[in-house]
TIZALUM-574349 format. One record per residue (C-alpha): residue in one letter; x negated, z negated, y. Coordinates in steps of 0.2 Angstrom, whole numbers, plus 5000, padded with zeros to 4 digits. Example, Ala and Ser with C-alpha at 12.3 -4.5 7.8 and 13.67 -1.06 7.14 Angstrom:
! TIZALUM-574349
A; 4938; 4961; 4978
S; 4932; 4964; 4995
END
This chain:
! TIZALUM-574349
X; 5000; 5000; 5000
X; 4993; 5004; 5019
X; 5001; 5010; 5033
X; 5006; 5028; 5038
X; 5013; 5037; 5053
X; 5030; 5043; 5046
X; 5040; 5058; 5054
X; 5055; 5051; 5065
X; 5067; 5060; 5076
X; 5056; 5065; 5089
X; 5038; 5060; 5082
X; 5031; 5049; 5072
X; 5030; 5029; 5069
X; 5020; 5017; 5060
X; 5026; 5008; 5046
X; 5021; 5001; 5030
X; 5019; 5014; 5014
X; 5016; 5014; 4997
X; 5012; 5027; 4983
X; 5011; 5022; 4964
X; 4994; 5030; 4955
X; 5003; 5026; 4937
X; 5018; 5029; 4929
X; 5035; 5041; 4930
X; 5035; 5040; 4949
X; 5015; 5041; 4950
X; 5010; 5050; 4968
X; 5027; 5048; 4974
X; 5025; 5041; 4993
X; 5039; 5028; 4998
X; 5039; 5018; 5016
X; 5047; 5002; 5020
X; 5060; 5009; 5035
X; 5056; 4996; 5047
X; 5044; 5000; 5063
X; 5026; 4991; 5063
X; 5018; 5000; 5077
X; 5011; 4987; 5085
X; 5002; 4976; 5069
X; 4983; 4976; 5072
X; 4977; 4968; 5060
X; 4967; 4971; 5044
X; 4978; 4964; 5029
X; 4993; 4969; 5020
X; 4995; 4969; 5001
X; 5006; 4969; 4986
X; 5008; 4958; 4970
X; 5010; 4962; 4950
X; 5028; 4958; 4954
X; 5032; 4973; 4968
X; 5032; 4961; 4981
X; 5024; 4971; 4997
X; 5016; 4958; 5012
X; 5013; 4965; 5031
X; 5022; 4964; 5045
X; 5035; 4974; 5057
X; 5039; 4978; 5075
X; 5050; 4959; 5079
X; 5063; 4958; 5093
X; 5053; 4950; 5105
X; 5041; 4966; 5103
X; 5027; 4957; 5095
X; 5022; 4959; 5074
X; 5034; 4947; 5065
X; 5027; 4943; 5046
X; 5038; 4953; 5033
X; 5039; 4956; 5015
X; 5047; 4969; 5004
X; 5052; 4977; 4988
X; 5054; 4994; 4989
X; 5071; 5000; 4984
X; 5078; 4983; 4986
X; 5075; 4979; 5005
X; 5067; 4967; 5012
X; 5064; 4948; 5024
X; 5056; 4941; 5038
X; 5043; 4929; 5033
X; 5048; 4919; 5052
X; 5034; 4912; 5062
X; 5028; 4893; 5063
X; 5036; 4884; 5077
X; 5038; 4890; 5092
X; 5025; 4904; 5091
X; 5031; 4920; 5095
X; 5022; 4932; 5082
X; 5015; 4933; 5063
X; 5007; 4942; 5053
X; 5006; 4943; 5033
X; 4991; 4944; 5026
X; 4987; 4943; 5008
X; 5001; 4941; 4991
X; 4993; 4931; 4976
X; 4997; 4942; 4959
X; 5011; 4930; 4954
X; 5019; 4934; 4971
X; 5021; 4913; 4972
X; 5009; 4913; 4989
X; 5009; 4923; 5003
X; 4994; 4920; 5017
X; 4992; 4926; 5035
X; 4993; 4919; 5053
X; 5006; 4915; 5066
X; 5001; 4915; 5086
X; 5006; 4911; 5103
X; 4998; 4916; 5120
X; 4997; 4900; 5129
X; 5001; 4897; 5149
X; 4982; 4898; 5152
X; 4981; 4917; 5144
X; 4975; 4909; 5128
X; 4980; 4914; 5110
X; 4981; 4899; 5097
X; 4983; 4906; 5079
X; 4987; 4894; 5065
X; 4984; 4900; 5048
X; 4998; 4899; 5037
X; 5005; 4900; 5020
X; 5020; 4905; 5013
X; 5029; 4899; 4996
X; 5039; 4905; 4984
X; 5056; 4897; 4983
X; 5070; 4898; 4974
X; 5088; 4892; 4982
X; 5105; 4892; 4971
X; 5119; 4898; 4979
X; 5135; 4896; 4969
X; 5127; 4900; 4954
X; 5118; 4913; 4961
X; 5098; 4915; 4964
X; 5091; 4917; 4980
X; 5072; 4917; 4982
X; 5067; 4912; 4999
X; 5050; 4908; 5008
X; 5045; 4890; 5017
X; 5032; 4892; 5026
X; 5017; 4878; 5028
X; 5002; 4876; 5043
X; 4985; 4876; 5033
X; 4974; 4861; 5039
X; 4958; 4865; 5051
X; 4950; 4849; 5049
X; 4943; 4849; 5067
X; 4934; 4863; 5065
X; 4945; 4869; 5079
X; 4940; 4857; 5090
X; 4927; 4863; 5105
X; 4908; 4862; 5101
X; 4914; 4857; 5081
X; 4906; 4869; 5074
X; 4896; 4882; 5088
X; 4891; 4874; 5107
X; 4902; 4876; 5120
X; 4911; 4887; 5109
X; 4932; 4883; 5102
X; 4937; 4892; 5087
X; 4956; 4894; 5092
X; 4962; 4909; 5081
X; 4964; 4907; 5060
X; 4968; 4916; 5047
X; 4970; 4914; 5026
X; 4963; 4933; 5021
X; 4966; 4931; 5002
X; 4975; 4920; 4989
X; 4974; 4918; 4970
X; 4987; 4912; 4957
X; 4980; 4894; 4958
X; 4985; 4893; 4978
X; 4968; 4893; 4983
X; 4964; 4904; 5000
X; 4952; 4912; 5007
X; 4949; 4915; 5025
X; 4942; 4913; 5044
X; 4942; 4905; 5060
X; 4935; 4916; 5074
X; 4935; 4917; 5094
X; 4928; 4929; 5105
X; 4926; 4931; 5125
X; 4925; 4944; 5138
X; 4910; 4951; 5135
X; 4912; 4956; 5116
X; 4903; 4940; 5109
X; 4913; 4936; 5093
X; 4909; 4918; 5082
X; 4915; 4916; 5065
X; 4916; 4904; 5049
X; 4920; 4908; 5033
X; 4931; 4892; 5024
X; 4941; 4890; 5007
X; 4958; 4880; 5006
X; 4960; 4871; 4989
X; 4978; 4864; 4985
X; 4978; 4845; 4984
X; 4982; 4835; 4968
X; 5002; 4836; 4967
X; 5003; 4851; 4974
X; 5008; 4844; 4991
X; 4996; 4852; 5006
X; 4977; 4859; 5008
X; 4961; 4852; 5011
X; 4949; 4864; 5019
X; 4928; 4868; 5015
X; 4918; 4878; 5026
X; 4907; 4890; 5016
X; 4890; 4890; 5017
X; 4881; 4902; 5031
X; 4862; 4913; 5025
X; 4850; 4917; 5037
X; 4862; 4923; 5048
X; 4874; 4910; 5060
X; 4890; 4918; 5053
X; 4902; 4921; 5039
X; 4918; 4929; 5036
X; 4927; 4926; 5021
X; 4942; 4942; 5016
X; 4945; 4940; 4996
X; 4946; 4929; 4981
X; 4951; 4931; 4963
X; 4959; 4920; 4951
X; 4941; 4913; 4947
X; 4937; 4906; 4963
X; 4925; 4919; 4969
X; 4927; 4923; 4984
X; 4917; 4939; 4994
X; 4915; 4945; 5011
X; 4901; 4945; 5022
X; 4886; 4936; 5033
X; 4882; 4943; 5048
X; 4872; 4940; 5066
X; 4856; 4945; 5074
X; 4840; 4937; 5068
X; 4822; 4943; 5071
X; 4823; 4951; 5051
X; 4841; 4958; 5052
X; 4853; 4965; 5062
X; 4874; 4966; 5058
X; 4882; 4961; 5042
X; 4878; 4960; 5023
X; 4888; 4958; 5009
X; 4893; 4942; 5005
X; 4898; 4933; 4984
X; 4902; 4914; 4985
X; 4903; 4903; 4971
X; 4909; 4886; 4966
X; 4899; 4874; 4955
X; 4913; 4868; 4946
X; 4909; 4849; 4942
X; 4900; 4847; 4959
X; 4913; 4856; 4967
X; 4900; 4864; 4981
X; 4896; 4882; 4983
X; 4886; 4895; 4986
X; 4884; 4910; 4993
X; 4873; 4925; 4989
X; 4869; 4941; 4999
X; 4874; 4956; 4989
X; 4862; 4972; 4988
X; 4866; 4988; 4999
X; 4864; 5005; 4996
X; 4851; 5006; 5010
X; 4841; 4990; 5007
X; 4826; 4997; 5015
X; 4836; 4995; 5032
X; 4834; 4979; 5043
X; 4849; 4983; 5050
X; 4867; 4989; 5044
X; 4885; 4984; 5043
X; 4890; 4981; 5024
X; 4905; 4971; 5019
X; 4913; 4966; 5004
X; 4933; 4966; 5004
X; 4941; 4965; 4988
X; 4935; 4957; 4970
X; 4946; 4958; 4953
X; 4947; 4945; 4938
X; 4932; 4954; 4930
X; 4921; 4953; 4943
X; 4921; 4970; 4952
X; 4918; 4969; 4969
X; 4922; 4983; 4984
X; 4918; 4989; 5002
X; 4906; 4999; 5011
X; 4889; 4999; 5015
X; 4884; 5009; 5031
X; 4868; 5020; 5029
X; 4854; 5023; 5043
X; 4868; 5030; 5056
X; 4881; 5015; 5054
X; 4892; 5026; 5043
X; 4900; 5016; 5031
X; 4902; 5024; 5012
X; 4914; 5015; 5000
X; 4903; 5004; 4989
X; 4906; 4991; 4971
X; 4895; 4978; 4964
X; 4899; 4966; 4951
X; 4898; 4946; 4952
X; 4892; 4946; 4934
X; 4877; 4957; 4938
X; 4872; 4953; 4958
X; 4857; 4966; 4956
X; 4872; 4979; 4955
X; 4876; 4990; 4967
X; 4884; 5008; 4968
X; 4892; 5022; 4979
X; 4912; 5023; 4973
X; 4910; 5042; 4977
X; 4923; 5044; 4990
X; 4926; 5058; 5001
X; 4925; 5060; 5018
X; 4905; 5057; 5030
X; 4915; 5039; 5031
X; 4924; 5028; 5020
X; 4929; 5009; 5016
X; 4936; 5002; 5000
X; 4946; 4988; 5003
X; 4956; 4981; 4985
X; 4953; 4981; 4968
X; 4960; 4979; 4952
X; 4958; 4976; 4935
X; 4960; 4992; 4930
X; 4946; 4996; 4939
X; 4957; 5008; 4952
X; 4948; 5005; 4969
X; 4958; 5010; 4985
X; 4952; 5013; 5002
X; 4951; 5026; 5015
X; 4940; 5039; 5022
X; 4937; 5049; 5036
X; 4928; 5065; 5042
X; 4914; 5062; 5056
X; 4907; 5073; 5068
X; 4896; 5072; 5086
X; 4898; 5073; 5103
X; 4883; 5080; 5115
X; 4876; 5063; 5117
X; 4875; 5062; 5096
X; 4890; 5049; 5096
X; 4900; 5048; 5080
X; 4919; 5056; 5086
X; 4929; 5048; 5069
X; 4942; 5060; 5060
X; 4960; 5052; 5057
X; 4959; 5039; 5039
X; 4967; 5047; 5025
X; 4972; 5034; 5010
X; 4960; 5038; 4994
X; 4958; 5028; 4977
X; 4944; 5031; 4964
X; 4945; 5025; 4945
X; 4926; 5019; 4940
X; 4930; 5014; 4924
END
């Protein structure tokens, strides 16, 4: 699932779409009916059970969280309190927990973003079964607190970016100012006994200040990237974290690029599966990404995915070893700038 511009009466609009690669309806493209023009984001995705995560266009004008079934319409996930936008982000395989972020723009021109999850809930009705979705505010454990974890520095916007079967979450808290300068941390929220609420970990930083945290399988493992500017490196590398199961700490370990003679780059890991496989892009020696996988079973792995396009980006994975992504063509202007082709939606089987 992604999103598309779909033909409307008098142009086109943005909403989410779908196509199956298997079975009788296989390469059949299907789209939601709801507008989604305005979701900026990064996320969206879909469960074992057909349950399909993003967001729409809401009635304040602003991306209200929404999930959907196709044929069978869909809801609106709500936002937390009195913010006045949300954004779904990830669906565990079960379908029981659905992650993202809901948001308001304080008086001061501020946006506070809490990261949120959604769960799965079942309601009777005369005899009749309703599922429904209760929303909860993942702790932050004063990391978002000014100078907590960088100087003079608030992380103020959060965001769950993956969840697993076992309710554990993977995801960020980020700022950035005027002038482009971004902080980030990647973090882990494990369910407490009982089932009742979330305790949060930050994961642990390389040789680089910063951390971002984007997908976790059912074994814990979790991948995304390290990234910042050191006198050895500059940008972002691939990132694997694992937990020692007794201690209960982790770890993190940089994953290999295609280009590893570079000291500098952009290369992030997006999705992993339950056996291990591992997707995303490295760039090369021009900051063009190319669709890439490695393995956490084998971290000395790396390998093109073979994707069309001068550019491309694999962001999920599954267990059939079906990576999706998308690529695009790139071309140069007089000053040697790269002008970037419109995405087209691509999927490669590697195995």
């Amino acid at each position: 699932m992604g999103w598309g511009d779909v033909p409307i009466e008098g142009g086109t609009e943005t909403r989410m779409i779908g196509i199956p690669l298997l079975g009788y309806n296989a390469g059949q493209w299907f789209e939601s009916g709801v507008s989604s023009k305005d979701w900026t984001g990064e996320g969206g995705g879909i469960s074992n059970t057909g349950v399909i995560v993003g967001n729409i266009l809401g009635s304040n004008g602003r991306p209200e969280a929404y999930a959907w079934t196709p044929n069978h319409g869909g809801f609106r996930l709500g936002r937390y309190l009195d913010d006045d936008r949300s954004v779904a982000i990830a669906i565990s395989h079960s379908g029981a927990f659905i992650v993202g972020n809901s948001g308001k723009l304080l008086e001061d021109g501020t946006l506070l973003v809490t990261p949120v999850v959604w769960m799965a809930k079942v309601v009777w009705n005369s005899g009749q079964p309703t599922l429904s979705w209760e929303m909860h505010a993942l702790p932050t454990g004063g990391l978002e607190k000014p100078d907590a974890v960088f100087k003079d520095i608030t992380l103020n916007f959060w965001g769950g970016w993956g969840v697993n079967d076992l309710g554990q979450i993977a995801g960020d808290g980020w700022t950035s100012n005027d002038e482009g300068e971004y902080w980030e941390i990647a973090v882990v929220w494990t369910p407490t006994k009982g089932g009742k609420g979330w305790k949060i970990q930050r994961l642990p930083v390389a040789d680089v200040p910063y951390t971002e945290a984007l997908g976790i399988n059912d074994l814990g493992e979790i991948v995304g990237d390290v990234w910042g500017w050191t006198d050895n490196f500059q940008g972002a590398r691939p990132a694997l974290w694992k937990q020692d199961p007794k201690k209960k700490t982790w770890s993190v370990r940089i994953l290999p690029t295609t280009s590893p003679d570079l000291d500098y780059g952009w290369s992030v890991a997006w999705g992993i599966n339950e056996l291990g496989d591992i997707v995303g892009y490295c760039s090369d020696e021009i900051w063009t990404g190319h669709a890439t996988r490695w393995n956490s079973r084998d971290r000395s792995f790396v390998m093109s995915l073979g994707f069309p396009g001068e550019n491309s980006n694999a962001f999920g994975v599954n267990n059939l070893g079906i990576a999706v992504g998308a690529q695009t063509t790139v071309s140069f202007d007089e000053n040697s700038s790269p002008i970037f082709g419109p995405p087209q939606a691509v999927a490669v089987r590697f195995r």
